[in-house]
The first five atom37 places (N, CA, C, CB, O) and aatype in JSON, in Angstrom:
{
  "aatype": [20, 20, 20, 20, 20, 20, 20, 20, 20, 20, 20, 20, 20, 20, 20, 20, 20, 20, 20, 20, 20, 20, 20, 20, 20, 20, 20, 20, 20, 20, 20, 20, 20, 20, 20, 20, 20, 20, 20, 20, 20, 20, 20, 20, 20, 20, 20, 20, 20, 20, 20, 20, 20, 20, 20, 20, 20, 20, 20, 20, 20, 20, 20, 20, 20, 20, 20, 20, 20, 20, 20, 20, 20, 20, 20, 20, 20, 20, 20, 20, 20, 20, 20, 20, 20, 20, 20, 20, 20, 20, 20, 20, 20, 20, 20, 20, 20, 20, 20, 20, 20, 20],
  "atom_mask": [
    [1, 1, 1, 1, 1],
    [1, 1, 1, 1, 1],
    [1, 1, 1, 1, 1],
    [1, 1, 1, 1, 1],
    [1, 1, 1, 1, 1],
    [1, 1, 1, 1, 1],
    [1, 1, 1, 1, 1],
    [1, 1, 1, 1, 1],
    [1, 1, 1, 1, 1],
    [1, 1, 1, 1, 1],
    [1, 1, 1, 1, 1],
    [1, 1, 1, 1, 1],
    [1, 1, 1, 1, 1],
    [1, 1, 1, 1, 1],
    [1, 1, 1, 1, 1],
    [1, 1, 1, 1, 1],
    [1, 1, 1, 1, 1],
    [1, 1, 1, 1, 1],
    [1, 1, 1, 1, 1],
    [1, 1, 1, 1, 1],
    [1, 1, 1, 1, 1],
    [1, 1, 1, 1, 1],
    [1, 1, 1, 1, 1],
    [1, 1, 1, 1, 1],
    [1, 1, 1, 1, 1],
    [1, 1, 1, 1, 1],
    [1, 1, 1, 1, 1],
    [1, 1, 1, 1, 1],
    [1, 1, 1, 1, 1],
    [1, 1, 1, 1, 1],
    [1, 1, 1, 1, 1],
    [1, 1, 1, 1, 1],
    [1, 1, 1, 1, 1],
    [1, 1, 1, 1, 1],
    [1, 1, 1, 1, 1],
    [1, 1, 1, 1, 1],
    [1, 1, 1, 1, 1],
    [1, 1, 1, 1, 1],
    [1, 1, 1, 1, 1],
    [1, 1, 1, 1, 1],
    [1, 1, 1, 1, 1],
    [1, 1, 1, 1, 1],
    [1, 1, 1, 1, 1],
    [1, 1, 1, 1, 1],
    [1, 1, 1, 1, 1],
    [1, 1, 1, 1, 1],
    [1, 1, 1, 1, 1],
    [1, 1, 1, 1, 1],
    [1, 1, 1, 1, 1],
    [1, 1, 1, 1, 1],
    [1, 1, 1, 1, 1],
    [1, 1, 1, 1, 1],
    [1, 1, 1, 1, 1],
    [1, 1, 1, 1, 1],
    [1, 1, 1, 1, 1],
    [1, 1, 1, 1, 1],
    [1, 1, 1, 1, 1],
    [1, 1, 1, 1, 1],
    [1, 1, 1, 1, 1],
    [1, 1, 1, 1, 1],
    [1, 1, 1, 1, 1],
    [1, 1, 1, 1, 1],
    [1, 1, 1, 1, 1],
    [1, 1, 1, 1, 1],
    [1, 1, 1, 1, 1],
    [1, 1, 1, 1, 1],
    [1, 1, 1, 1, 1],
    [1, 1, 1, 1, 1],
    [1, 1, 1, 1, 1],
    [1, 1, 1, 1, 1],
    [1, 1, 1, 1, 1],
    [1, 1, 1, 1, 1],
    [1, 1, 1, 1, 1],
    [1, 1, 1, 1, 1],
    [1, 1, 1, 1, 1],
    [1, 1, 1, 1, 1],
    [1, 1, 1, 1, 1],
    [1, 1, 1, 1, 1],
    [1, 1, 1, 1, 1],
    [1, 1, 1, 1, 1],
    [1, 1, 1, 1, 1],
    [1, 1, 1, 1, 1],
    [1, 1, 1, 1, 1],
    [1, 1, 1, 1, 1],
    [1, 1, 1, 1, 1],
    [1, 1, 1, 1, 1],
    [1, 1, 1, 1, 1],
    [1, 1, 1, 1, 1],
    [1, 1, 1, 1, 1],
    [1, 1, 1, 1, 1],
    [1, 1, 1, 1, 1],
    [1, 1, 1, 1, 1],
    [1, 1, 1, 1, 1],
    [1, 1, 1, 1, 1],
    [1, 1, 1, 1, 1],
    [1, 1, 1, 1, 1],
    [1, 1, 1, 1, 1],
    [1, 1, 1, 1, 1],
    [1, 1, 1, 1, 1],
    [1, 1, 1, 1, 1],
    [1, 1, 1, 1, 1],
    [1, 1, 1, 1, 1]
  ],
  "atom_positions": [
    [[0.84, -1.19, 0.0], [0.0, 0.0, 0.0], [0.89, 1.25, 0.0], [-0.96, 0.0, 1.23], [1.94, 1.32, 0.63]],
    [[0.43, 2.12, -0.68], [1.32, 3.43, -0.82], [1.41, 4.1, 0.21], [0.93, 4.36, -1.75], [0.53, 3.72, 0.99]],
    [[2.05, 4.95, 0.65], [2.26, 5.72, 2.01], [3.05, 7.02, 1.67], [3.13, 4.79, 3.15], [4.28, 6.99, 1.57]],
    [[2.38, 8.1, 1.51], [3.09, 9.33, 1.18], [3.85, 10.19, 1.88], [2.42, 9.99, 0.79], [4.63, 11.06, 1.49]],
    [[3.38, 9.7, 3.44], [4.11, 10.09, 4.25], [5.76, 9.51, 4.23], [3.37, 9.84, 5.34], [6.67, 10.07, 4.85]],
    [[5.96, 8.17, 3.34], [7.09, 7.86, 4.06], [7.75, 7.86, 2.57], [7.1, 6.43, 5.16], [8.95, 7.61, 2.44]],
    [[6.98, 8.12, 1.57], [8.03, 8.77, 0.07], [9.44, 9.59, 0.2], [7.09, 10.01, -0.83], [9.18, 10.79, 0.05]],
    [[10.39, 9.47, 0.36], [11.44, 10.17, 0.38], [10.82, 11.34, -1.29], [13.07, 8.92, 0.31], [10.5, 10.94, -2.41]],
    [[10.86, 12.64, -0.79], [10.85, 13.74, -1.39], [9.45, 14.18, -2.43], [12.11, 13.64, -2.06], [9.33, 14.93, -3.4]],
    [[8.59, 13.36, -1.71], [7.13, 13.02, -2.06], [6.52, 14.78, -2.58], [6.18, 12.19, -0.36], [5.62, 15.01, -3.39]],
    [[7.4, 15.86, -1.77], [6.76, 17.24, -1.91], [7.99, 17.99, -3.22], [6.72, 18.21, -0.03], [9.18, 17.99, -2.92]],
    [[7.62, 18.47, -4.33], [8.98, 18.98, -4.95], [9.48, 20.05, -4.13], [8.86, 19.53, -6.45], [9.05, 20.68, -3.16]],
    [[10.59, 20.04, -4.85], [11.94, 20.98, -4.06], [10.93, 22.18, -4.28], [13.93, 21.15, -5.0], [10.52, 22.56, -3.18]],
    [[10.29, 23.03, -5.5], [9.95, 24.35, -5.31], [8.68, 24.48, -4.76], [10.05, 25.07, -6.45], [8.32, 25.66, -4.73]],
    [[7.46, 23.31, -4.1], [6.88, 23.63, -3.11], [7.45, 23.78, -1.79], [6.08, 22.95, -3.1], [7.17, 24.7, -1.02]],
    [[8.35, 22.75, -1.53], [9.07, 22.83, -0.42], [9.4, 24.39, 0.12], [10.29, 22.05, -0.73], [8.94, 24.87, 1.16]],
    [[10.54, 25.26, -1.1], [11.02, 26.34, -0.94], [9.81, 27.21, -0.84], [11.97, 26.62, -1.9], [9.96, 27.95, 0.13]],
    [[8.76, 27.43, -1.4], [7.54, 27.97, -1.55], [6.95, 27.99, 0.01], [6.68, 27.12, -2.64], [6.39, 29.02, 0.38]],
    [[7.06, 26.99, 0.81], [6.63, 26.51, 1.55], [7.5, 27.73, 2.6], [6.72, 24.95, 1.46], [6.99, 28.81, 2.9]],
    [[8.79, 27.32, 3.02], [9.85, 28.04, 3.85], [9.8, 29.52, 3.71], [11.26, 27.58, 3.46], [9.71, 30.26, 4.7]],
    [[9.87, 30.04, 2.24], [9.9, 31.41, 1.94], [8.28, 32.06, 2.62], [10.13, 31.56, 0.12], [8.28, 33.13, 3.24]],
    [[7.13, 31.34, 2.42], [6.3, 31.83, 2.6], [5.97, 31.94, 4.31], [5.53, 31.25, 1.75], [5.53, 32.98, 4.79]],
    [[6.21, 30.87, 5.03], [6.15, 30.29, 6.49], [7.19, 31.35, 7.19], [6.7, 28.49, 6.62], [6.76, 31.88, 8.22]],
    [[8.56, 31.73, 6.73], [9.36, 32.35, 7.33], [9.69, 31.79, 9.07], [8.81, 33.7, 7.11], [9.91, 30.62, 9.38]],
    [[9.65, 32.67, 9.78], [10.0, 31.61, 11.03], [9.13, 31.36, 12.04], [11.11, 31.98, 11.78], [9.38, 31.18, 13.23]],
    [[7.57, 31.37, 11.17], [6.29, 30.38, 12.0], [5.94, 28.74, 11.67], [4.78, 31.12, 11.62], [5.08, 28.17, 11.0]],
    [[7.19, 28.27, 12.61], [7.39, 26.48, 12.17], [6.11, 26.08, 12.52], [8.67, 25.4, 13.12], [6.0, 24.98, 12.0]],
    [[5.08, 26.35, 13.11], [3.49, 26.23, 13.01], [2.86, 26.17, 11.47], [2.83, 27.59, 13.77], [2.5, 25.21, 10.78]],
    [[2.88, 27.44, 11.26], [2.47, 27.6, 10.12], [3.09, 27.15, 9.0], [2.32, 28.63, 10.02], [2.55, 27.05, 7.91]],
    [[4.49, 26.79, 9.32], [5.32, 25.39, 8.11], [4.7, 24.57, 8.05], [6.65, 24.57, 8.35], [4.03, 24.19, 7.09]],
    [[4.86, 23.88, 9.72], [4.5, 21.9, 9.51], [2.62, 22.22, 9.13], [4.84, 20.44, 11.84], [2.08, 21.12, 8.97]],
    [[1.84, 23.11, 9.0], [0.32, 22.92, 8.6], [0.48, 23.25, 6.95], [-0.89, 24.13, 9.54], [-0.48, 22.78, 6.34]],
    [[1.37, 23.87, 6.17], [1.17, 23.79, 4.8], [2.08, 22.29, 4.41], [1.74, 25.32, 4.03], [1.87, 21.69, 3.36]],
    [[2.9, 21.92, 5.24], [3.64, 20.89, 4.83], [2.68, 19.6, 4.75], [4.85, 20.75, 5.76], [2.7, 18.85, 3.77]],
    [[1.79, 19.38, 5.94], [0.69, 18.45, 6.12], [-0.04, 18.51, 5.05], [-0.1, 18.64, 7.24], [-0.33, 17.53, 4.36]],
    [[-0.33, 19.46, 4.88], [-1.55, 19.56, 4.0], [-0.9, 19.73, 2.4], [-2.6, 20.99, 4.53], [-1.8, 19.64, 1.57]],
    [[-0.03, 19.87, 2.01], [0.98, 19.36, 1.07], [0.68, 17.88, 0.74], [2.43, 19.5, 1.67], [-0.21, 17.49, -0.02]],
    [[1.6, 17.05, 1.47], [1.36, 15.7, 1.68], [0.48, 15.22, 1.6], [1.58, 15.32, 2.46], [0.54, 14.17, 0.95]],
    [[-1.25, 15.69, 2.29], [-2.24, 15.09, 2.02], [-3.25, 15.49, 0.77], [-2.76, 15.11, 3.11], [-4.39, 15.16, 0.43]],
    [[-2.32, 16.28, 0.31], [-3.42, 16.39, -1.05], [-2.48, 15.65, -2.42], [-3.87, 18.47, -1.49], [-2.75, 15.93, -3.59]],
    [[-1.3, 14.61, -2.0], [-1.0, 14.12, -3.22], [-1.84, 12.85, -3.38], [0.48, 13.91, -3.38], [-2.21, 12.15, -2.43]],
    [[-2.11, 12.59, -4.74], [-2.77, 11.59, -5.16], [-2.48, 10.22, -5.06], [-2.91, 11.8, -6.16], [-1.3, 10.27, -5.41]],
    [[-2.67, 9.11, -4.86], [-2.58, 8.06, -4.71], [-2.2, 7.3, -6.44], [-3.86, 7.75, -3.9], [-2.74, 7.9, -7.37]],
    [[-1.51, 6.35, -6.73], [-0.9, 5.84, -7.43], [-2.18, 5.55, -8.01], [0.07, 4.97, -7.03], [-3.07, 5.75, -7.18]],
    [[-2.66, 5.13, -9.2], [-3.75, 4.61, -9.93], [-5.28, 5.45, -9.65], [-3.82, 3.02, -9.49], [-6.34, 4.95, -10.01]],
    [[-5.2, 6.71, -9.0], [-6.5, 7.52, -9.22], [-6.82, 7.86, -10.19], [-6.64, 8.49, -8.71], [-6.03, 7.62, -11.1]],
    [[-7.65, 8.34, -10.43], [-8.32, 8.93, -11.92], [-7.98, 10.64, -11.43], [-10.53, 8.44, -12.26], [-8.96, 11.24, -10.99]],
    [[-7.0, 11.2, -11.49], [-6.93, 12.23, -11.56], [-6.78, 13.29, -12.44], [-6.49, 12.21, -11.08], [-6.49, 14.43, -12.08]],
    [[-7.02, 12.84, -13.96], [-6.76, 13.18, -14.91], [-8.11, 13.66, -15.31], [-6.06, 12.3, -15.57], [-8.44, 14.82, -15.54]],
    [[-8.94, 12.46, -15.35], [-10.39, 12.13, -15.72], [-11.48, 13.41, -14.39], [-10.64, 9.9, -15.35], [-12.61, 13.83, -14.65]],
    [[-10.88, 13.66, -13.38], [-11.08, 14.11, -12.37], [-11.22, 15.72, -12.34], [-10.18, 13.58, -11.66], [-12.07, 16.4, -11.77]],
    [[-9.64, 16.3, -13.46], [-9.34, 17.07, -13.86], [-10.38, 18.06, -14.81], [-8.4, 16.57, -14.22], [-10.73, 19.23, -14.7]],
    [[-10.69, 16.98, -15.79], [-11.33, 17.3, -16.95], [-12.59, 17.72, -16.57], [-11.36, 16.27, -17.9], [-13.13, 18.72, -17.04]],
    [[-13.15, 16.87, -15.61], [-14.46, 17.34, -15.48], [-14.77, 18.31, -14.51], [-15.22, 16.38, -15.28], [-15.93, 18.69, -14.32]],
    [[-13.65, 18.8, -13.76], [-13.72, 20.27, -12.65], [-13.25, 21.4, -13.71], [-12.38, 20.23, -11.0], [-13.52, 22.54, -13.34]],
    [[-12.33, 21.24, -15.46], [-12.31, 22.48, -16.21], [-13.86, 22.15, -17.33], [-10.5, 22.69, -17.14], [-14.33, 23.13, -17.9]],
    [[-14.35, 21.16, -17.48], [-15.6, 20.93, -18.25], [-16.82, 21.53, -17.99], [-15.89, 19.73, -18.22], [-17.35, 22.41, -18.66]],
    [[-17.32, 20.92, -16.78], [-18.87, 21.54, -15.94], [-18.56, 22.7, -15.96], [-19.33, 21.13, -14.29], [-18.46, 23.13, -17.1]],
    [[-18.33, 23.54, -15.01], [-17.94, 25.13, -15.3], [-18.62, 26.09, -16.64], [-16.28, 25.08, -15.6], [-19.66, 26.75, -16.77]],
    [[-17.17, 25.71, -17.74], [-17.54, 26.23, -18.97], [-18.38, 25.62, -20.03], [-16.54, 26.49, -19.49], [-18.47, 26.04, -21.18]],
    [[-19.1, 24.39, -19.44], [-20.54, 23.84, -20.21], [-21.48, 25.05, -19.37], [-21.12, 21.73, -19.78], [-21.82, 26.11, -19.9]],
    [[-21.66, 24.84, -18.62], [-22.34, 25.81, -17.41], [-22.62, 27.2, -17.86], [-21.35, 25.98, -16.08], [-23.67, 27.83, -17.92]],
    [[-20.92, 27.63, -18.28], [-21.09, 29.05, -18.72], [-21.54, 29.16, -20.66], [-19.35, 29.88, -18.28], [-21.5, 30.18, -21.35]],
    [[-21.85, 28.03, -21.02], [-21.63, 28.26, -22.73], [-23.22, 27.96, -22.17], [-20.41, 27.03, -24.18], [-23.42, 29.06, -21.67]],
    [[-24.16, 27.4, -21.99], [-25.71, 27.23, -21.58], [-26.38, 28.56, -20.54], [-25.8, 25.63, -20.64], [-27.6, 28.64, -20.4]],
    [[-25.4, 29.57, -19.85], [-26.19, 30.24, -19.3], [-26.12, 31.65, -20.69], [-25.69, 30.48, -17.56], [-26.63, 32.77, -20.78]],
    [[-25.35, 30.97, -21.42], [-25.57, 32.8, -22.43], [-26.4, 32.52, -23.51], [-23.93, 33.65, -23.34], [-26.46, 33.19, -24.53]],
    [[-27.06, 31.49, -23.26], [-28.52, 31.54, -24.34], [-29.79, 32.28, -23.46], [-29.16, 29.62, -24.84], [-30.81, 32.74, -23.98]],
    [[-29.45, 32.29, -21.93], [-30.52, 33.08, -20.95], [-30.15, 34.36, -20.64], [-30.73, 32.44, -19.59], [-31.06, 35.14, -20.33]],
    [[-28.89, 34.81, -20.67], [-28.58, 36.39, -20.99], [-28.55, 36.72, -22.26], [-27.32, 36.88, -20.52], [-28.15, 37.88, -22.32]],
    [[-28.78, 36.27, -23.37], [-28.65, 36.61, -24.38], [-29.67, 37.84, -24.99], [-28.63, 35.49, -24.92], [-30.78, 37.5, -25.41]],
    [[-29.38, 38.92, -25.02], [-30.24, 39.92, -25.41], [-30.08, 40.74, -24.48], [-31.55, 39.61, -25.62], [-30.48, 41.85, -24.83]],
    [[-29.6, 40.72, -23.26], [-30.04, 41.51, -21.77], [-28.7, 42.55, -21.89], [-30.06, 40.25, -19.98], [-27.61, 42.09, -22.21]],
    [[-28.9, 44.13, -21.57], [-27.74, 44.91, -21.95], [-27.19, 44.51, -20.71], [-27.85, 46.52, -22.31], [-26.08, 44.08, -21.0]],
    [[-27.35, 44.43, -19.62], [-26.98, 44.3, -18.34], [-26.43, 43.36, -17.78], [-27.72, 44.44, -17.75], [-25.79, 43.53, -16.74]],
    [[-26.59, 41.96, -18.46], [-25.58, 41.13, -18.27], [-24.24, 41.11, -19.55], [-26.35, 39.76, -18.1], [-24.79, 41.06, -20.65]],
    [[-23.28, 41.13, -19.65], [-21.41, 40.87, -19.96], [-21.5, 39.25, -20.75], [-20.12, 40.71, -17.92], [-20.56, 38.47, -20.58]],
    [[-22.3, 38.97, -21.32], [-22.2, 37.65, -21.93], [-20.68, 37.52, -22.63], [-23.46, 37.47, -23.07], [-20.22, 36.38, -22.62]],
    [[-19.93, 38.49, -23.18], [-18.27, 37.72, -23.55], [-17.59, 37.4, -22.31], [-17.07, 38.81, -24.41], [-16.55, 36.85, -22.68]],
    [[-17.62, 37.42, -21.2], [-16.99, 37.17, -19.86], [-16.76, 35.65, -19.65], [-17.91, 37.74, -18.71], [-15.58, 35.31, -19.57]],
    [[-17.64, 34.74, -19.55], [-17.81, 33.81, -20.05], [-16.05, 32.84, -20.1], [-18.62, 34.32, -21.36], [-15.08, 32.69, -19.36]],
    [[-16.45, 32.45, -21.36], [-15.3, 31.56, -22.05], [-13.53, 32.3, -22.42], [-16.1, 31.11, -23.65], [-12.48, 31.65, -22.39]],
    [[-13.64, 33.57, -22.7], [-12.46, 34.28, -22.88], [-12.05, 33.92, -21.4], [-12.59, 35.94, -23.37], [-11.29, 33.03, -21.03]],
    [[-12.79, 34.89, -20.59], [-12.3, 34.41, -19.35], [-11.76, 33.16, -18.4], [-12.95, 34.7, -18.94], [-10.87, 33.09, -17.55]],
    [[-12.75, 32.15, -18.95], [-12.14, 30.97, -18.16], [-11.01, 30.69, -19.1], [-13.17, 29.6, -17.88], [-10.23, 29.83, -18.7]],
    [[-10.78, 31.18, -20.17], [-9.48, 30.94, -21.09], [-8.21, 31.54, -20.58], [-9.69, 31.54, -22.52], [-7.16, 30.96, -20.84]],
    [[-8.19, 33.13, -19.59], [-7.65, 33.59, -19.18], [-6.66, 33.06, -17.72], [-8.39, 34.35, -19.31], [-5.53, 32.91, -17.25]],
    [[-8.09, 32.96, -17.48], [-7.97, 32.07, -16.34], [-6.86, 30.4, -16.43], [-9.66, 31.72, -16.1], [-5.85, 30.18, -15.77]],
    [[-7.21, 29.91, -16.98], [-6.79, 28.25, -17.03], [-5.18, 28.5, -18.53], [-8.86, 26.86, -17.87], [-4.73, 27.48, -19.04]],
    [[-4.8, 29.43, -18.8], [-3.99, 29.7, -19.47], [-3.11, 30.86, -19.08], [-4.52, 29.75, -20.48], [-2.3, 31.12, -19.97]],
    [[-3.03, 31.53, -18.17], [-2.48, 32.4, -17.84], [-1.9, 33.22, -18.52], [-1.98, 32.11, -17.26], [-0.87, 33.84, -18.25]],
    [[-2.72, 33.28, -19.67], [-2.62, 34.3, -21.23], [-2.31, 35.2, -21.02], [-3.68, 34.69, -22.09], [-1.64, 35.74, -21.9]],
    [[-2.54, 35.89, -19.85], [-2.22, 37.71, -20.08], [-1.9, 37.63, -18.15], [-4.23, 39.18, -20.89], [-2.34, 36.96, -17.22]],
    [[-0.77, 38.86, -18.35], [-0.86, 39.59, -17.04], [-1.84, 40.82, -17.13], [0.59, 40.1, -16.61], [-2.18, 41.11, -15.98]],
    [[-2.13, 41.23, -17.6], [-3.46, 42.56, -17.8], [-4.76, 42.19, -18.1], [-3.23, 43.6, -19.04], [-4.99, 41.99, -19.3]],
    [[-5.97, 42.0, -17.07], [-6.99, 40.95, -16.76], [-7.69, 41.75, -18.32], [-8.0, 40.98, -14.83], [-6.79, 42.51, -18.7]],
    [[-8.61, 41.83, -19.08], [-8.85, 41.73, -20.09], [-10.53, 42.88, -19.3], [-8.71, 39.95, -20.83], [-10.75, 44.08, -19.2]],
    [[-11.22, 41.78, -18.99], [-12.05, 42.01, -18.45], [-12.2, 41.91, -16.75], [-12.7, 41.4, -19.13], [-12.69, 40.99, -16.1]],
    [[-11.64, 43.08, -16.29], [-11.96, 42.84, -14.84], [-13.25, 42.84, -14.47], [-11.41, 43.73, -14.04], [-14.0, 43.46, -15.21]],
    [[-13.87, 42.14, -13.23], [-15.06, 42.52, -12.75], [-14.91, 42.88, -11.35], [-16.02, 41.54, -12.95], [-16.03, 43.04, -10.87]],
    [[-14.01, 43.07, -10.52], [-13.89, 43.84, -9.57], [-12.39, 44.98, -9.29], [-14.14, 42.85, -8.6], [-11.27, 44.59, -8.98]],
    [[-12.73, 46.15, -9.45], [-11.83, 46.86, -9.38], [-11.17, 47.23, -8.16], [-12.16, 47.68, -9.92], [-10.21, 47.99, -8.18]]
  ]
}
């Protein structure tokens, strides 16, 4: 049975450093991102791929079906939508395109 706790180097080196730089010298607040590091790696043979697809899928099915019900309305932003989750999940631009909170 797999055991992630006892993986020699189970966390990469630049979460690790991510980890230290950010924690600075609250070893509290280290060993709770380090835990929780560790417990969010996946287990050998999960469907985490399949898992993947369908947390970026639902969403932007979601958002391509709600702009047939704003469609016409001046008041709802119907291009926000899909550019955006494109923005989003591609990290296309440093200059948000369309902000919605300033």
């Amino acid at each position: 049975e797999f055991n992630a706790n006892t993986t020699l180097g189970a966390l990469p080196e630049k979460t690790l450093d991510a980890i230290y730089k950010f924690s600075g010298d609250n070893d509290k607040l280290r060993r709770s991102l380090f835990w929780k590091g560790m417990r969010s790696l996946a287990e050998p043979g999960e469907n985490v791929g399949l898992l993947a697809a369908q947390s970026i899928g639902e969403p932007s099915t979601q958002m391509t079906l709600n702009t047939f019900h704003f469609a016409g309305r001046g008041e709802m932003n119907v291009t926000l939508g899909i550019p955006r989750l494109r923005e989003i999940l591609m990290t296309s631009s440093e200059h948000i395109a369309t902000p919605s909170a300033k």
